[in-house]
PAKOL-834969 format. One record per residue: residue in three letters; x, y, z of N, C-alpha, C, O, CB in turn. Coordinates in steps of 0.02 Angstrom, whole numbers, plus 50000, padded with zeros to 5 digits. Glycine has a CB too. Example, Ala and Ser with C-alpha at 12.3 -4.5 7.8 and 13.67 -1.06 7.14 Angstrom:
// residues 2
ALA506604971650390506154977550390506604983550390507124983450423505654977650452
SER506424988850354506844994750357506455000250394506705005750402507044997050286
This chain:
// residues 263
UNK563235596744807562785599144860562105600444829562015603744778563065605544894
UNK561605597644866561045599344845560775607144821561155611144848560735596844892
UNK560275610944782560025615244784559695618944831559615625044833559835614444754
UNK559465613944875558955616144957559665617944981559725623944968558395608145019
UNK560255615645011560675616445034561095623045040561315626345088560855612445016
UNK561105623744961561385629844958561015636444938561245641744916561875628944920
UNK560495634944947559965641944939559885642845036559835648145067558895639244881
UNK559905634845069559955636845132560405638145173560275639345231559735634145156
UNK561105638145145561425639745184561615650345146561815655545172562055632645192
UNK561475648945101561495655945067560935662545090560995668745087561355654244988
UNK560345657845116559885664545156560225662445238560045667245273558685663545149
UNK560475659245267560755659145333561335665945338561365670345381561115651045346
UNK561725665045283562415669945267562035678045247562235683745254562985665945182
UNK561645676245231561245681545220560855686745294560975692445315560725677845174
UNK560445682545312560305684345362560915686345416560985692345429559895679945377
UNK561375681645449562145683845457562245690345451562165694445496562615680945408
UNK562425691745386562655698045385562315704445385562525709645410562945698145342
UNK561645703245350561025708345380561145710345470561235715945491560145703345369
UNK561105703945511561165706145564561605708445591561445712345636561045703645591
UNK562285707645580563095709045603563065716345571563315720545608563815702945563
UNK562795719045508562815725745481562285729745533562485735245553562585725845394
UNK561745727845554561185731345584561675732645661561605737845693560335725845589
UNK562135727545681562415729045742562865734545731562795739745764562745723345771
UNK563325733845687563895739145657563615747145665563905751945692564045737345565
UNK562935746945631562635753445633562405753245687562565759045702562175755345588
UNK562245752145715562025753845803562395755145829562365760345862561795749545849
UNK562955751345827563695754845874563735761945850563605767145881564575750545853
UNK563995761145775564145769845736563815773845784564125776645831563735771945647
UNK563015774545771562565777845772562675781645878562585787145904561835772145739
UNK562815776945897563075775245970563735781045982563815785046028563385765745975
UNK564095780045930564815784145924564795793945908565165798445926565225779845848
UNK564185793745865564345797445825564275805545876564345810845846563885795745755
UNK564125805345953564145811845975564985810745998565255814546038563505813946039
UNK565255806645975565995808045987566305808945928566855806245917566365802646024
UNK565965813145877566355813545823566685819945816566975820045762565995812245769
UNK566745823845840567285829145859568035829545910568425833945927566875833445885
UNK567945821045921568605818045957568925816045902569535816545906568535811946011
UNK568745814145857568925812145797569075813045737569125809145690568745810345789
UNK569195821745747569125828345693569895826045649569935827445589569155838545743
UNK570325823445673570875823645634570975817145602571475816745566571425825645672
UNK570495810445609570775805445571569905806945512569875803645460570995796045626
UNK569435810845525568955811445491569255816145438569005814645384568375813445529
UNK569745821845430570165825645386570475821245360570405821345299570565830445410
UNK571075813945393571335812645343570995806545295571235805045241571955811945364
UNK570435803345322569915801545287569685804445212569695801245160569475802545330
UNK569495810445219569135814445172569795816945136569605821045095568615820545206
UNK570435816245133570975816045099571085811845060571235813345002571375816245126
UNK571025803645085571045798045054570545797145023570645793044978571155793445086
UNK569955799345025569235796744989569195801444942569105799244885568515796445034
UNK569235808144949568945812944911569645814544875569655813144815568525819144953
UNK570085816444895570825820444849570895813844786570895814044724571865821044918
UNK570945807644843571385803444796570935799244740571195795644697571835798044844
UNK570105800344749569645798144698569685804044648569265804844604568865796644726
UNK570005806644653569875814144610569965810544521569475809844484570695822044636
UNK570505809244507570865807844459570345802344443570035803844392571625806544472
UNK570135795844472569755791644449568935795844419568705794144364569715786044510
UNK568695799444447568115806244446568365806744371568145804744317568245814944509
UNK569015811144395568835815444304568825812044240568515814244192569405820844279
UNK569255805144239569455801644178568515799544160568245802044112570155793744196
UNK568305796744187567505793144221567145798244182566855796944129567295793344324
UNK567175804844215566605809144189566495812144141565975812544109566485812744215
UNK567295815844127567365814844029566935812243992566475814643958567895810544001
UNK567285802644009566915798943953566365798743962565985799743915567045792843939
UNK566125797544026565285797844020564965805443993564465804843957564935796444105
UNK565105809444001564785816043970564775814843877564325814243836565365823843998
UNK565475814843874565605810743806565195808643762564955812343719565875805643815
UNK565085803343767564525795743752563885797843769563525794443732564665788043806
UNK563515801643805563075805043806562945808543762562495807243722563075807243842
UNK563325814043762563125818743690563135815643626562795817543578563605824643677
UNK563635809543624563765806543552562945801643535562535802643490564625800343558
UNK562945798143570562165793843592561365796543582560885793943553562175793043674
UNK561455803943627560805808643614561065810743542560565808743512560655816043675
UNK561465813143495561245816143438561265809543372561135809943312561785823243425
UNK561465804543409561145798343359560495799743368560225804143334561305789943377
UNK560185796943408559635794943432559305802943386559005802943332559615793343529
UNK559425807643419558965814943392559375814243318559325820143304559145824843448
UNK559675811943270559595815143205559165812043160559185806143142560185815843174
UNK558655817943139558155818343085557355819843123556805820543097558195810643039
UNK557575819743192557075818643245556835825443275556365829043258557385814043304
UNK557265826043319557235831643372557755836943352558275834843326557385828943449
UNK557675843443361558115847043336558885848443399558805851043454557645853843313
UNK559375846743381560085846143414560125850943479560425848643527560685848443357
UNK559835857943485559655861243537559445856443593559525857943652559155865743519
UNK559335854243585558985847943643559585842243655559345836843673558155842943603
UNK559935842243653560505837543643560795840043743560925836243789561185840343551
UNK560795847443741561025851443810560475848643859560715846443912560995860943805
UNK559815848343853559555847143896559475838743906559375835443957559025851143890
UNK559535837243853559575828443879560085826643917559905823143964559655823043820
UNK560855828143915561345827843917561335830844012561495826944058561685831543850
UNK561105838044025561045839644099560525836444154560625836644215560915846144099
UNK560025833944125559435829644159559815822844175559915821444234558685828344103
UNK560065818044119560315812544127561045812844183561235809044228560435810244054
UNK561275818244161562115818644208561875821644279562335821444320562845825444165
UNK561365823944300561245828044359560855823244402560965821744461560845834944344
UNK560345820744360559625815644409560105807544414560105805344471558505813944337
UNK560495802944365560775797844365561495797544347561845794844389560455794444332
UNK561795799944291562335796944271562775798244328562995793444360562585799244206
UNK562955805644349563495809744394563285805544453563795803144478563405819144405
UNK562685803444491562645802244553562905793544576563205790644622561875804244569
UNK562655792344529562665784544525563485782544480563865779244515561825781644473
UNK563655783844432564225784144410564625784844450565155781744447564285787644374
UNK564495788644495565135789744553565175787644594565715787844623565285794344580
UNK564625784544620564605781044674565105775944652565715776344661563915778844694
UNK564705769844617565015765244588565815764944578566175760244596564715764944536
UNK565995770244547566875769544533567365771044598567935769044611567135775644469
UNK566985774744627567445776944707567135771744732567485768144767567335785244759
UNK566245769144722566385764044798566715756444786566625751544822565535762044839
UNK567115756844729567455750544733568135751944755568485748444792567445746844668
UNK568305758944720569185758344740568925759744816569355757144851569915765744699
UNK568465762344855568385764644927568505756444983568785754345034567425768844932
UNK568055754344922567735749044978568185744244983568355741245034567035745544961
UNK568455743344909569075738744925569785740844958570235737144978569255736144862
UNK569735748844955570355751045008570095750345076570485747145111570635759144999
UNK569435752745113569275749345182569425743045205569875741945245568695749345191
UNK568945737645174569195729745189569785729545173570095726345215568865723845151
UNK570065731145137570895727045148571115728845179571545724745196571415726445110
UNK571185737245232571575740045289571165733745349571435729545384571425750445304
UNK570785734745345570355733245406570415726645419570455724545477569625734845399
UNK570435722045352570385714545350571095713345363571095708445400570085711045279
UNK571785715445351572425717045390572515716845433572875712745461572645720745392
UNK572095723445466572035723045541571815718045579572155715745626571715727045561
UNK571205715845562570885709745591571335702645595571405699445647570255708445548
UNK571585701245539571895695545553572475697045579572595694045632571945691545503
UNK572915701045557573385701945633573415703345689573915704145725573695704445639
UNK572505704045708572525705145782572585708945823572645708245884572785703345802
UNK572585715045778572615723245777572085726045791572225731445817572775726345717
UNK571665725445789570765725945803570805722845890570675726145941570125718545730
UNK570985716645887570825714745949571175716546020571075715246079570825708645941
UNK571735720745977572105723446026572085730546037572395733246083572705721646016
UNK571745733645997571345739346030570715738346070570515742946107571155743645981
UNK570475733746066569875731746111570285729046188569965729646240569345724446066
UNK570745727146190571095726046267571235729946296571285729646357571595723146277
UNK571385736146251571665742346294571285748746294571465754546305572355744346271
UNK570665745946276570045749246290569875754846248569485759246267570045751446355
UNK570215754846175570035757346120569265755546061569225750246030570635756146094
UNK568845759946057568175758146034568485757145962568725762245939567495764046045
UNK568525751145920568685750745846568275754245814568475758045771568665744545817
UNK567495753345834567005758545799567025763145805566855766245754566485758745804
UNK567245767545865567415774345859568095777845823568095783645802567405776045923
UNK568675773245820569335774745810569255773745729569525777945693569905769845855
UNK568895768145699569145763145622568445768145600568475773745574569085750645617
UNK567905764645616567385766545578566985773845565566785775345509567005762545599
UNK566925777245612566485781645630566955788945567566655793345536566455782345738
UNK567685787845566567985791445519567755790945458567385794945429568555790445519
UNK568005785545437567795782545370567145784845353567095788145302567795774845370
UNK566585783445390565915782845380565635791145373565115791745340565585778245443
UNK565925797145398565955802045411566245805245334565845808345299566295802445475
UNK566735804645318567195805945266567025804445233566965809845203567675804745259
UNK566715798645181566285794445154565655798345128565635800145069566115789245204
UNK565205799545168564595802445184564745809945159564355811745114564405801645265
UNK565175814145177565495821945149565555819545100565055819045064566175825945174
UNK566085817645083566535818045020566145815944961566275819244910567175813345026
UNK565755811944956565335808244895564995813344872565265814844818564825802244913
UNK564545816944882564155823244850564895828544826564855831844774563515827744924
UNK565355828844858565845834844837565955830444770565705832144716566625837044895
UNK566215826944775566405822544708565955823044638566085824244579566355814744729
UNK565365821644675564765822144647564465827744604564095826944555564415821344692
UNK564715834244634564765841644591565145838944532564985837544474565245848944633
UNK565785838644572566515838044526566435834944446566595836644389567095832144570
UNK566015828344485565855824744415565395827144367565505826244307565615818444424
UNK564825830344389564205833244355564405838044323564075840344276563665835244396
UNK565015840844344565265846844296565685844044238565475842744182565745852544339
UNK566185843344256566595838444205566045832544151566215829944097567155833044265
UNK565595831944175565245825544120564695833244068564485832644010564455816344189
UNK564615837844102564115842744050564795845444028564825842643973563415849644086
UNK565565849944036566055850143998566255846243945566395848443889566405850044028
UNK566285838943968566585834143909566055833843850566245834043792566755825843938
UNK565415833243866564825830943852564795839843794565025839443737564195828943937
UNK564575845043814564775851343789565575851343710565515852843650565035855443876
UNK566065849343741566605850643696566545842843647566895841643598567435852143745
UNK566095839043670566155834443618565515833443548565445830143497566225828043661
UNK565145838243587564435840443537564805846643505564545847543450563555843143587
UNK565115849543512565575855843476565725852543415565495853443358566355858643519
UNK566325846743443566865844943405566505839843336566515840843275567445840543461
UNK566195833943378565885830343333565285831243274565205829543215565745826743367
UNK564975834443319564095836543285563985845543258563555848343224563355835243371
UNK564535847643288564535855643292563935861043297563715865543261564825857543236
UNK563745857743370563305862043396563715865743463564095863143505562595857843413
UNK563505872343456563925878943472563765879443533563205877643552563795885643432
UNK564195881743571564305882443644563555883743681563265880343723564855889043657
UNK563365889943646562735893443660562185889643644561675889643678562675899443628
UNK562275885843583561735880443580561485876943628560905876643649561885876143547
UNK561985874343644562035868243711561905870643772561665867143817562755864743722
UNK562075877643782562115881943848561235881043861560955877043899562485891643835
UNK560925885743819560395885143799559945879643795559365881643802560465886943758
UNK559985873443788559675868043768559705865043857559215862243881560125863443696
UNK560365866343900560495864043966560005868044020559785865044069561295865143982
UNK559795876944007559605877444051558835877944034558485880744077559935881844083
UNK558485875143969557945873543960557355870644002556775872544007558065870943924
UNK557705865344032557085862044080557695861144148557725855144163556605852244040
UNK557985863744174558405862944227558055865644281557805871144294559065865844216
UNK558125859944310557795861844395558065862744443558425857944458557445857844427
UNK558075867944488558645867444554558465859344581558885855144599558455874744632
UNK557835858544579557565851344639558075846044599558445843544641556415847744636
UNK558185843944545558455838944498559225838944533559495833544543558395841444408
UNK559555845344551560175844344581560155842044654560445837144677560535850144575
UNK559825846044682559595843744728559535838544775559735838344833559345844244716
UNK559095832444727558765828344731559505824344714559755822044765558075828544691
UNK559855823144657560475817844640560925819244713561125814744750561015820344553
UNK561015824744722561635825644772561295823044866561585822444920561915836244765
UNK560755822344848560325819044915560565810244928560775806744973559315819544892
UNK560375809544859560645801544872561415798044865561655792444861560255797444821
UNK561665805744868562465801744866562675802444921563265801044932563065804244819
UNK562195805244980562445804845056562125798345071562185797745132562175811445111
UNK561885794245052561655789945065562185783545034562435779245070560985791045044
UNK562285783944967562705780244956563495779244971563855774244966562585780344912
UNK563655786844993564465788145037564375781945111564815778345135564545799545080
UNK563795782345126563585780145197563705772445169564045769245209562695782845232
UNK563525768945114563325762745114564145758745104564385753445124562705761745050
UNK564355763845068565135763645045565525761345096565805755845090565435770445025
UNK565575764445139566075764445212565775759145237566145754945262566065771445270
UNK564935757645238565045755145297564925745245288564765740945329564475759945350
UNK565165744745190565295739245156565905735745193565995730845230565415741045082
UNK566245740045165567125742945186567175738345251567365732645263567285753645211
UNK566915743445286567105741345350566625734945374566825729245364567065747845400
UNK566205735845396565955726145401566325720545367566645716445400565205724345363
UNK566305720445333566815715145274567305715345316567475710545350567075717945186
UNK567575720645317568545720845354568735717545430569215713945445568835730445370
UNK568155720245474567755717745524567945709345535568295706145575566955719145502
UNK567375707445459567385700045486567835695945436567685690545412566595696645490
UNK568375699345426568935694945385569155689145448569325688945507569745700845353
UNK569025684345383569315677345410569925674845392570115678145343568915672145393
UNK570305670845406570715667045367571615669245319571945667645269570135665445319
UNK571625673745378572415676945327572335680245270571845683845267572925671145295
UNK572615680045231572775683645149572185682445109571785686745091573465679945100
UNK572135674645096571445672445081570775677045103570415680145063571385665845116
UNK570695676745175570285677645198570095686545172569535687945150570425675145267
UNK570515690745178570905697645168570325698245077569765700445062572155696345162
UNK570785695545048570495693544950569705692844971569415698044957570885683044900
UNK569445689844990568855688644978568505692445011567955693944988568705683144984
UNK568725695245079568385701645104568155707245062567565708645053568775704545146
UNK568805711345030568825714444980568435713944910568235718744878569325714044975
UNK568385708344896567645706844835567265707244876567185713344871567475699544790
UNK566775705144932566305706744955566125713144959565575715444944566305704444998
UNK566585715944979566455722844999566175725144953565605727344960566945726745016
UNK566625725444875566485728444826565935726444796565695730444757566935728644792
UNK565595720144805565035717444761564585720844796564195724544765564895709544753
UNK564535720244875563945720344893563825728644895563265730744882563855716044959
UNK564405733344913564175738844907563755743444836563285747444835564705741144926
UNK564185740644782563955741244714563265736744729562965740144770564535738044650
UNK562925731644718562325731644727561795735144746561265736944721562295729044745
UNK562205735744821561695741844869561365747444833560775749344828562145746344925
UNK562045749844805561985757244787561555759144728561315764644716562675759944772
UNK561465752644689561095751244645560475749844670560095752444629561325746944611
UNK560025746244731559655745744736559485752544772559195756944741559615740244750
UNK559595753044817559585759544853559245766544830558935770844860560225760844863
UNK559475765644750559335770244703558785771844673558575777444658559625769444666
UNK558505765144663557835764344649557315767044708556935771844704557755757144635
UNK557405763944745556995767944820557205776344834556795780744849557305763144903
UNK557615776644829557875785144846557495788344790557135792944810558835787144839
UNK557475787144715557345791044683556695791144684556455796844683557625790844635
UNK556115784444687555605785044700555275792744752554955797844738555565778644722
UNK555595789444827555605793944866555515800644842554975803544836556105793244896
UNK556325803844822556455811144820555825812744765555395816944779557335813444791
UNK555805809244707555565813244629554805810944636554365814644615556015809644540
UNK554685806244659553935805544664553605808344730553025810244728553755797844658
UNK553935808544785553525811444849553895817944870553515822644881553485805844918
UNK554565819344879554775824644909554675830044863554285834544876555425823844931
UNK555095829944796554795834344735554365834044694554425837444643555075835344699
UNK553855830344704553185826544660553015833844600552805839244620552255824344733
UNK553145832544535552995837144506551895838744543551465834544557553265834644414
UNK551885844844543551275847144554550855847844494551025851244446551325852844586
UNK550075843144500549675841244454549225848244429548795847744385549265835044484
């Protein structure tokens, strides 16, 4: 196949799904004063997203806290004095690692647990048969998910930011042997309420992008089992992208205009 061909049929698929997602959120958005009809599959939502990412969270944030502290006191020896090891370590885990780290590892097991329920549903015809009997899929499938999603990601998001300055803390002890108080000290050096703030802002944004990967993908599963498989990578690629791009703009946003340090 030619190169024109498939760059053109690749911005067609593109555009496609830009527009089929812009519809998805219109419906949501359409749904969402009925979201207190929906109080009990939005609980067991935030069970499945938040309880059962837990365990993926802590193993994750360990190591990343970890590798942080081990990394900053390479980098600082002979340099900067190790006291500073706490504050590199809480800036990096609070403004990027914790927010974005987490996104990423829940929004794949997320996104690939949405599309595959959903892409299930779809090809068996389960979707279309709540639409005969006059069940809103967007209100019943999505509007939970997307809800639960949106909560749960910042809770996580603590969870992890703590656990990555813990691991990050007991592994500057163990390895480098800088003392609890050292590090305590070195963390609340340049710590900003806005810096927490500001990370836990854009993980309502990326809970949102998560679900609603998930669900579009699942949506437009084609093709049986097959169809099911490849939903599920989509989901996961494209949400991980997002969340990555997304990031760049959010942080601009929050750290350069909403908290603009004052000149």
């Amino acid at each position: 196949m030619a190169p024109i061909a498939v760059l053109g049929r690749f911005f067609l698929e593109f555009v496609q799904d830009l527009g089929g997602m812009f519809i998805l959120v219109g419906r949501l958005l359409q749904a969402i004063p009925r979201t207190f009809a929906n109080t009990r599959n939005i609980l067991q939502q935030m069970d499945r997203i938040g309880i059962g990412s837990i365990p993926l969270v802590l193993v994750t944030s360990l190591f990343v806290g970890a590798v942080t502290s081990v990394q900053a006191a390479y980098q600082f020896h002979g340099y900067v004095p190790l006291m500073y090891i706490g504050t590199v370590v809480g800036k990096s885990v609070i403004l990027e690692l914790g927010p974005v780290l987490t996104a990423l590892v829940v929004g794949g097991r997320v996104s690939a647990s949405i599309a595959a329920e959903l892409g299930t549903m779809k090809v068996t015809e389960q979707i279309d048969a709540m639409e005969m009997i006059a069940i809103d899929p967007v209100e019943y499938l999505v509007l939970p998910r997307t809800v639960a999603a949106t909560i749960m990601l910042p809770v996580l998001t603590v969870f992890s930011d703590l656990l990555a300055i813990l691991g990050a803390m007991v592994v500057a002890n163990i390895s480098i042997h800088v003392s609890f108080n050292t590090f305590e000290s070195g963390l609340k050096l340049l710590f900003r309420n806005q810096d927490l703030i500001g990370g836990l802002m854009k993980t309502f944004v990326f809970g949102f992008i998560i679900a609603i990967m998930g669900c579009y993908h699942g949506f437009e599963t084609r093709g049986g089992a097959e169809g099911v498989g490849l939903a599920t990578m989509k989901a996961v690629v494209s949400s991980c992208l997002l969340i990555l791009i997304s990031n760049y703009f959010l942080a601009s946003l929050i750290f350069r205009i909403i908290f603009a340090p004052s000149s």
